[in-house]
SETI-723065 format. One line per field, with one value per residue (C-alpha): residue number from 1; y, z, x. Coordinates in Angstrom, 2 decimals, decimal comma, m for minus. Each point is the difference from the previous one (the first is absolute). Layout:
<timars>
resi NUM; ...
y Y; ...
z Z; ...
x X; ...
</timars>
This chain:
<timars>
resi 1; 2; 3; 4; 5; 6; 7; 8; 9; 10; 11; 12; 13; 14; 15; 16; 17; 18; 19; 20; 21; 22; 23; 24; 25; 26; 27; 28; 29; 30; 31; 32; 33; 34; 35; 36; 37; 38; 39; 40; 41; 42; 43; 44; 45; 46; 47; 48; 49; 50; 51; 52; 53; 54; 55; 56; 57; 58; 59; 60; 61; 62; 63; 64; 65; 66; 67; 68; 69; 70; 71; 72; 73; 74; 75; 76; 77; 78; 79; 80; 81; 82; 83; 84; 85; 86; 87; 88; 89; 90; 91; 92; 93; 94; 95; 96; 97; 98; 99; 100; 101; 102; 103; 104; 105; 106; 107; 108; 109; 110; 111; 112; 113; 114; 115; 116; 117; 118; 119; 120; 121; 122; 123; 124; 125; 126; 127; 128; 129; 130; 131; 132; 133; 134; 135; 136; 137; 138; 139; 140; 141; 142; 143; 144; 145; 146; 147; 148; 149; 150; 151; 152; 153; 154; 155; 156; 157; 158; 159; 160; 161; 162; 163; 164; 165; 166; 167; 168; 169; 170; 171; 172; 173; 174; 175; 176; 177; 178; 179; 180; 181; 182; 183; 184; 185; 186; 187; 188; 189; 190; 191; 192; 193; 194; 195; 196; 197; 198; 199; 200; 201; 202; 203; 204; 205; 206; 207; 208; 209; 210; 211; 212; 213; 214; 215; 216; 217; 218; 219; 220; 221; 222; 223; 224; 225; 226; 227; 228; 229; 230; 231; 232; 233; 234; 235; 236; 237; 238; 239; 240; 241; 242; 243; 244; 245; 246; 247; 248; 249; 250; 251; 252; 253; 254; 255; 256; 257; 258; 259; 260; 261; 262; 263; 264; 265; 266; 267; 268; 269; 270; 271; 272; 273; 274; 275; 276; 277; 278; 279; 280; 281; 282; 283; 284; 285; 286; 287; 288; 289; 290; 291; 292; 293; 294; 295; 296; 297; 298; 299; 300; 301; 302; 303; 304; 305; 306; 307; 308; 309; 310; 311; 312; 313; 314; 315; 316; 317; 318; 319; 320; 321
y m20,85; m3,57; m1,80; 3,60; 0,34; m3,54; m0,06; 3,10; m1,71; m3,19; 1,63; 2,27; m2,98; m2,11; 3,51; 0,54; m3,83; 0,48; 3,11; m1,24; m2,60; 3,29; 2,18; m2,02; m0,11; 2,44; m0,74; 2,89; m0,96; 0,87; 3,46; 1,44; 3,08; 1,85; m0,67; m3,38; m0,39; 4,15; 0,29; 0,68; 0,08; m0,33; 0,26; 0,07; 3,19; m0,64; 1,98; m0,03; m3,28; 0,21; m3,46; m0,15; m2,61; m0,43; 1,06; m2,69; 2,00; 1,98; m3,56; m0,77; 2,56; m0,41; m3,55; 0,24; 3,18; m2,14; m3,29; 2,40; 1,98; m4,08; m0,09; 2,11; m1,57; 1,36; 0,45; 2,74; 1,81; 1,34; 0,75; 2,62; 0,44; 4,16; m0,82; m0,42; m3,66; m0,43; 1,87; 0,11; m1,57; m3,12; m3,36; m1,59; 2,23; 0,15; m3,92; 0,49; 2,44; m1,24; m3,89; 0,77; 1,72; m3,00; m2,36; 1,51; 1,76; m2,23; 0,50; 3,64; 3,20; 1,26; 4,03; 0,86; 3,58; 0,79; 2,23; 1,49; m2,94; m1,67; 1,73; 0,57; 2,98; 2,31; m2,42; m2,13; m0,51; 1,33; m2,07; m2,97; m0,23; 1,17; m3,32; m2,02; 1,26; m0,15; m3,87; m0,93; 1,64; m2,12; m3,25; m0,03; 2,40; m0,69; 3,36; 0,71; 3,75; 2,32; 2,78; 0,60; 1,54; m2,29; m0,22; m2,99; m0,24; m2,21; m0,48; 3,04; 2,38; 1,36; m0,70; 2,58; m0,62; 2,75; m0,58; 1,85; 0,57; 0,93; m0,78; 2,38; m0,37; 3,32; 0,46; m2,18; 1,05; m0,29; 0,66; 1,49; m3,36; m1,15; 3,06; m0,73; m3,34; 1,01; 2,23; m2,89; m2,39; 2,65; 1,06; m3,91; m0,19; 2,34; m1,19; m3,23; 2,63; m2,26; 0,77; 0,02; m0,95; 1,61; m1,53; 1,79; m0,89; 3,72; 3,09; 1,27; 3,40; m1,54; 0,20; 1,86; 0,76; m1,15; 3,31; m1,70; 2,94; m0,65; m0,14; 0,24; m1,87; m3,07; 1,68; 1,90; m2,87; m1,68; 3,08; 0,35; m3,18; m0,28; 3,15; m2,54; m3,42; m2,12; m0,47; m1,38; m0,07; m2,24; 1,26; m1,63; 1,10; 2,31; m2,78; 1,93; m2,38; m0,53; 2,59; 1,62; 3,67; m0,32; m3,17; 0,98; 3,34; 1,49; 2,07; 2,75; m1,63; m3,83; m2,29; m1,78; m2,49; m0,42; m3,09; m0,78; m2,05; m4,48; m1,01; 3,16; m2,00; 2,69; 3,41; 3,16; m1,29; m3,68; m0,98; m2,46; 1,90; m1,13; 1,14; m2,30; m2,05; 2,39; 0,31; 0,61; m1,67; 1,69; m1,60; 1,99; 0,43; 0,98; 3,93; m0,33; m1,06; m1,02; m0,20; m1,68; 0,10; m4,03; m1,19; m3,07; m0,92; m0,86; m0,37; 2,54; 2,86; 3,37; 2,50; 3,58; 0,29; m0,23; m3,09; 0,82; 1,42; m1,98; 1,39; 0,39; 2,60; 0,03; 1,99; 0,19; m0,63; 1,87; m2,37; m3,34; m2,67
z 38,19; 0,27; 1,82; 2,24; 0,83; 0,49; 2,69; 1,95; m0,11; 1,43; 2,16; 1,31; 0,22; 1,98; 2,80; 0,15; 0,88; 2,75; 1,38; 0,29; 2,72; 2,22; m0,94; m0,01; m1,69; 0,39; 1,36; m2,41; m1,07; m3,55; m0,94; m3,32; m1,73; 1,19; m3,04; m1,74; m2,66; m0,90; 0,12; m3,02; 0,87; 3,46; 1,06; 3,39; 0,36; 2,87; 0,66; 1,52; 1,17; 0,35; m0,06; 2,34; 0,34; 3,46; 0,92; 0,66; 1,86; m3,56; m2,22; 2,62; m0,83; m3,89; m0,30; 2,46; m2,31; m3,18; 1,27; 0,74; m3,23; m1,50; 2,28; m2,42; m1,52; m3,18; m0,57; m1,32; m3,32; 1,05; 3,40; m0,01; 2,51; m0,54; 0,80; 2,70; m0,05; 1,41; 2,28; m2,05; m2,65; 0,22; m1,46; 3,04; 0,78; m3,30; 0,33; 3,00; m1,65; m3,20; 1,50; 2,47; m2,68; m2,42; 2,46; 1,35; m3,21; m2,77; m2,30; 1,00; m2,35; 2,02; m0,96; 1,23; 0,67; 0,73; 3,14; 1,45; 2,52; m3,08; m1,61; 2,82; 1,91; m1,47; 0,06; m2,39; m3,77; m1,40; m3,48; 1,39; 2,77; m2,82; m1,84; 3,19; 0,20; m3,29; m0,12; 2,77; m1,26; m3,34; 2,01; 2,11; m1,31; m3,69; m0,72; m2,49; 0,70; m1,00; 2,30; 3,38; m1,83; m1,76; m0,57; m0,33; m0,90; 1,60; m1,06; m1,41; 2,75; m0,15; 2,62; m0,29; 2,17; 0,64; 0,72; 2,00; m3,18; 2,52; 3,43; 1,58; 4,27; 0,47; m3,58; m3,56; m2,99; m3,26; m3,46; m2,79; m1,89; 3,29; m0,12; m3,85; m0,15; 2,79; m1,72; m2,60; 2,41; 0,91; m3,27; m0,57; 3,11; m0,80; m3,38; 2,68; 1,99; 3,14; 3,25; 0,33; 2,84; 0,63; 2,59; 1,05; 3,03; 0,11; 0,41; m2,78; 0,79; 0,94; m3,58; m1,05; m3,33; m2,00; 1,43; 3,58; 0,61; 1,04; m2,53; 0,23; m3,69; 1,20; 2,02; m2,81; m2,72; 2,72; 0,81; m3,57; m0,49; 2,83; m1,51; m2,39; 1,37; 3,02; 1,55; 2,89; 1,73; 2,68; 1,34; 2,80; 1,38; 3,17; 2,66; 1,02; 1,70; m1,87; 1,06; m1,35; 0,53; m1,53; m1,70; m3,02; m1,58; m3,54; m1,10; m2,37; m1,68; 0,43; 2,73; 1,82; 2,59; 1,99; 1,08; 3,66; m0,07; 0,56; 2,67; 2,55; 3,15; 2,56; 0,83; 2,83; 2,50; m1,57; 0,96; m2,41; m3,20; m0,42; m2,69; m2,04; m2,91; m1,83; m3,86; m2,03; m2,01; m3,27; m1,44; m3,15; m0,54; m2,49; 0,63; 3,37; 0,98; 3,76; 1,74; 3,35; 2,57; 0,60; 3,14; m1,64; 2,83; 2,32; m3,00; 0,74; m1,46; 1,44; 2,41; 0,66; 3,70; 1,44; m1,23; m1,25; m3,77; m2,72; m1,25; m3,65; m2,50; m3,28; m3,14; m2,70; m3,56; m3,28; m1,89; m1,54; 2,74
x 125,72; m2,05; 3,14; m0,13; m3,67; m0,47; 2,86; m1,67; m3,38; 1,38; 2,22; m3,00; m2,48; 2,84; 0,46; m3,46; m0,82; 2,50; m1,18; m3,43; 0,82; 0,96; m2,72; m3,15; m3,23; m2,94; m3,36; m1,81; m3,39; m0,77; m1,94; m0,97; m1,05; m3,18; m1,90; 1,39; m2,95; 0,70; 3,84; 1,74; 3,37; 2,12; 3,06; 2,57; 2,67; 2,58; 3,13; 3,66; 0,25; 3,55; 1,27; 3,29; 2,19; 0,33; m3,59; m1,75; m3,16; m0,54; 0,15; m2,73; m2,25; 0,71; m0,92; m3,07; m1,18; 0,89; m2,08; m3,16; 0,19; m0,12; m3,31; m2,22; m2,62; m0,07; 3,24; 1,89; 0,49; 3,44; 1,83; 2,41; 3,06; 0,82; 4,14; 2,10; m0,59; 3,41; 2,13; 3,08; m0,40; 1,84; m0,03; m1,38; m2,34; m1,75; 0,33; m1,89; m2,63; m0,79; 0,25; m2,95; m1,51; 0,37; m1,27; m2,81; m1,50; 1,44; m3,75; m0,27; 1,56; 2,14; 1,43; 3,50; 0,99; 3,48; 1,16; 2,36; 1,23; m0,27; 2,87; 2,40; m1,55; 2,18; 2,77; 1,92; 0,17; m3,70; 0,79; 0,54; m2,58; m2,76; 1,10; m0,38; m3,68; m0,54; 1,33; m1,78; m3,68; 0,71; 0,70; m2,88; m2,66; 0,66; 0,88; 2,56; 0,21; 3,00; m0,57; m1,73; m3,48; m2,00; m3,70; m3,00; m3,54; m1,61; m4,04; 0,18; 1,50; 3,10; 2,79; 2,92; 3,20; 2,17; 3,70; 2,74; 2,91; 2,98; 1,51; m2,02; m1,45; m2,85; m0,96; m0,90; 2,16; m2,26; 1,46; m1,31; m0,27; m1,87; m2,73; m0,10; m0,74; m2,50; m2,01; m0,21; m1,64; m2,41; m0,87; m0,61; m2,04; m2,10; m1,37; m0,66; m2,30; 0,25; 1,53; 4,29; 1,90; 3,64; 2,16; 3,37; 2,29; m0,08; m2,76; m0,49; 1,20; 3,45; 1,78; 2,75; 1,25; 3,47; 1,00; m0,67; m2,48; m3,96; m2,18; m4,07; m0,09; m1,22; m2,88; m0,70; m0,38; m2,40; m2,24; m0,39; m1,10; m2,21; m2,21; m1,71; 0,92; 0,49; 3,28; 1,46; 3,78; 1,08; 3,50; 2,43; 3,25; m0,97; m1,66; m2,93; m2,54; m3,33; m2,60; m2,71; 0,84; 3,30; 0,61; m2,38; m0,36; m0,52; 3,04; m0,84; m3,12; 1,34; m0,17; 3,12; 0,44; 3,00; 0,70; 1,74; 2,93; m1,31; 2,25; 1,10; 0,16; 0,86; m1,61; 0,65; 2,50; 0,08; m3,66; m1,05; m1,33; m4,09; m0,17; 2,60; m1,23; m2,52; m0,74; m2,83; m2,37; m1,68; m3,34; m1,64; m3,50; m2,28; 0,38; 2,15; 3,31; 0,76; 2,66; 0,29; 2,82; 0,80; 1,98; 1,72; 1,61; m2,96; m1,98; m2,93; m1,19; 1,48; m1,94; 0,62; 1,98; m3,99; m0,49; m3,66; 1,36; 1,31; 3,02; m1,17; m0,67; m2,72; 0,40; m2,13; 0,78; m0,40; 1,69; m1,83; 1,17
</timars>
């Protein structure tokens, strides 16, 4: 697996160096979290990016959000891509995903989460595309994972991961080992009494069962928890722009963010989409959590359709933070 991983990086670095002489550098000037001297923990969410070979336009918007997330003064403690990285999950485009990724973010922690696209889309050999993602999170994230789900702590917080278990397109199969080895990390988390952070390519109300029939478990497990501790979900997968009335809402007792996809380009009747390039940035305080709608293309912070209202939201926190 050295001989393997060490090709991909090289292979990646080698693509990436070429693809930067037609994309360009960004002009972004650096910005920070609102209250450096008081933040205890911070980190960048972005969604779909949906690498595709022949797309140059979408690489464009990658890279230029990559190079501003690098802007950020103080850094990251993780940044987290919720799936779909690529469009089909090929060799060269996770080349071209996890090479811009390498070069533009090489100090930063950097939490995959595998979707759909990722897989196929409903298409070809689920096995054997799994192992492609899984190969390539090892080679460039350090990640030596054996499924899709998989869980951190970092500084104390708990980072769960939640991964798709079949070649599914509307809907996230979970398993019973997946929902067991949940409850686990919760039960863990807990005795940690600080704040947890789920990410999902999917809603959480989009699972099914090994019956292939919906299932409210996962809801469940995380309104349960949520009655005596903070927890948060950040989901992908359905391309909703970033907006306050329905971008962020609290679903039965715990709150969720969805997440638009990074790099749609076009919107009604082709117009250019302006809206393209949008993620999030979380920052943790001492009895609040914040979470701020970034435009990491431009590299500004992003307003409500009036201009005059930052798209962000502020929750407080029962947990120790």
């Amino acid at each position: 697996m050295f001989l393997k991983s060490a090709f991909l990086r090289v292979t990646a670095a080698l693509l990436t160096a070429v693809m930067l002489l037609y994309v360009g550098v960004s002009e972004h000037t650096p910005y920070d979290v609102e209250k450096p001297d008081e933040c205890l923990l911070n980190f960048a969410v972005l969604s779909d990016v949906h690498i595709e070979s022949n797309n140059l336009p979408r690489y464009r918007v990658f890279t230029q959000a990559l190079q501003d997330l690098r802007k950020a003064q103080s850094g990251h403690d993780a940044i987290l891509f919720l799936g779909d990285n690529t469009m089909n999950g090929q060799v060269f485009e996770n080349l071209l995903f996890h090479g811009g990724v390498q070069w533009f973010l090489r100090s930063e922690k950097v939490l995959p989460v595998m979707g759909n696209h990722d897989i196929g889309n409903g298409q070809g050999n689920y096995d054997r595309l799994q192992r492609r993602w899984l190969d390539f999170t090892e080679s460039f994230f350090g990640k030596r994972l054996t499924s899709p789900y998989y869980a951190e702590v970092i500084d104390g917080y708990t980072f769960v991961v939640l991964g798709m278990q079949q070649q599914r397109v509307y809907e996230m199969y979970m398993s019973d080992a997946q929902f067991l080895w949940l409850e686990g990390v919760l039960a863990d988390a807990a005795e940690r009494s600080k704040p947890v952070f789920v990410f999902s390519h999917y809603p959480t109300d989009c699972v099914i069962d090994g019956e292939g029939n919906e299932t409210d478990r996962l809801t469940n497990l995380f309104a349960q928890y949520s009655r005596e501790h903070d927890i948060f979900c950040f989901v992908g997968h359905t391309h909703m722009p970033l907006y306050l009335f329905w971008s962020f809402h609290t679903y039965d007792g715990f709150p969720e963010t969805y997440l638009p996809r990074l790099t749609e380009l076009t919107g009604v009747d082709n117009e250019p989409y302006k809206d393209t390039g949008i993620g999030v940035e979380v920052e943790v305080y001492d009895g609040e959590l914040v979470i701020r709608g970034r435009d990491f293309l431009r590299g500004e912070w992003k307003y409500e359709q009036d201009g005059a209202v930052p798209c962000e939201v502020r929750y407080p926190l029962r947990d120790a933070a």
